[in-house]
C-alpha positions as CSV (number, residue, x, y, z in Angstrom):
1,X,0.0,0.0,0.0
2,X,1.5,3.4,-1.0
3,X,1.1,5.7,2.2
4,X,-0.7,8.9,1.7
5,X,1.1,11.7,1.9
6,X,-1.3,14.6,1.7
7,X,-3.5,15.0,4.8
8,X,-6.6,16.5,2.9
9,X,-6.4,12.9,1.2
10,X,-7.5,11.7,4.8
11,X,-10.0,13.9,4.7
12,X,-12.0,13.2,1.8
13,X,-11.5,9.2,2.2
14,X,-13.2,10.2,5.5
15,X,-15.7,11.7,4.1
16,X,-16.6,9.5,1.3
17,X,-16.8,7.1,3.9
18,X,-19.7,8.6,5.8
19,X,-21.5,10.1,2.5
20,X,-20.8,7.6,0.0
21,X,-19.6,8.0,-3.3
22,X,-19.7,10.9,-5.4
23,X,-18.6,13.5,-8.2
24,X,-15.5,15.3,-7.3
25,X,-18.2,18.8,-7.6
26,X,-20.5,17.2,-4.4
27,X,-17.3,16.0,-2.7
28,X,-15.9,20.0,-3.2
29,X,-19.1,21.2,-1.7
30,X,-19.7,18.6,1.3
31,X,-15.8,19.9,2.1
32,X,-16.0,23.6,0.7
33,X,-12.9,23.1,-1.4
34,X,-12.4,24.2,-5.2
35,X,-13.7,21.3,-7.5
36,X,-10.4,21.5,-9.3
37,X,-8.2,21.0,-6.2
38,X,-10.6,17.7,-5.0
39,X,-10.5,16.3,-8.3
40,X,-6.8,16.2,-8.1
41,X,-6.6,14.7,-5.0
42,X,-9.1,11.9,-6.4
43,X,-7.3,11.3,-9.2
44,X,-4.2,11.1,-7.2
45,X,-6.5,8.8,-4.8
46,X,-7.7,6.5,-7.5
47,X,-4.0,6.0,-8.9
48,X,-2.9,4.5,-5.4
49,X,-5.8,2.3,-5.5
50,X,-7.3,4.3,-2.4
51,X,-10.8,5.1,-4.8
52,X,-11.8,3.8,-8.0
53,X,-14.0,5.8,-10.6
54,X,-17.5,5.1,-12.0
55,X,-17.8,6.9,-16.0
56,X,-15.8,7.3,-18.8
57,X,-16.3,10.8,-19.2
58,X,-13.9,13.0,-16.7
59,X,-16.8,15.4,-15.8
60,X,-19.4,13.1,-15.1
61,X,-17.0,10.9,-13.5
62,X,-18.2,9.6,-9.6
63,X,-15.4,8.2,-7.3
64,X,-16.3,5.6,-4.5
65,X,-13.5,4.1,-1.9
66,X,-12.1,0.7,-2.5
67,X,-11.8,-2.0,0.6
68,X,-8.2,-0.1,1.0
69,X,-9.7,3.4,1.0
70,X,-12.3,2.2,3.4
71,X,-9.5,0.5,5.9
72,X,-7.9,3.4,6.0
73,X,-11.2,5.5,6.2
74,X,-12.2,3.8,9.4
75,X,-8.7,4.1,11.2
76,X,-8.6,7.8,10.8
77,X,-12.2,7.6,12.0
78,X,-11.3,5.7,14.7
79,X,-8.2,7.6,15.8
80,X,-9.3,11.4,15.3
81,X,-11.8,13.6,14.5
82,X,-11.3,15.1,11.0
């Protein structure tokens, strides 16, 4: 498992843990961050096998955790309150 370096990555596997999946707009809004800064951090997400993608398209493109994003999800939840 490659570790995360970024701690906003911690952050939005948390919160697609409690929320669900989602575009990398809604996840922006639920965390008021700018859509393009998110979407980074979910690409950089789904390329460590953290989140994996739903769509073809790039804008309509939804991003839901994998069993790794979700263990790691529920240790930060477990361990602090981001």
């Amino acid at each position: 498992m490659i570790p995360i370096a970024n701690a906003f990555d911690l952050i939005v596997l948390r919160c697609l843990s409690e929320r669900g999946g989602g575009s990398a707009s809604e996840i922006a809004g639920r965390l008021d961050r700018s859509r393009p800064y998110v979407r980074t951090r979910l690409i950089t997400l789904a390329e460590t096998g953290y989140v994996r993608t739903d769509g073809t398209e790039p804008r309509f493109q939804t991003y839901e955790l994998t069993s790794t994003g979700a263990a790691v999800a529920r240790r930060v939840g477990s361990t602090a309150d981001v």
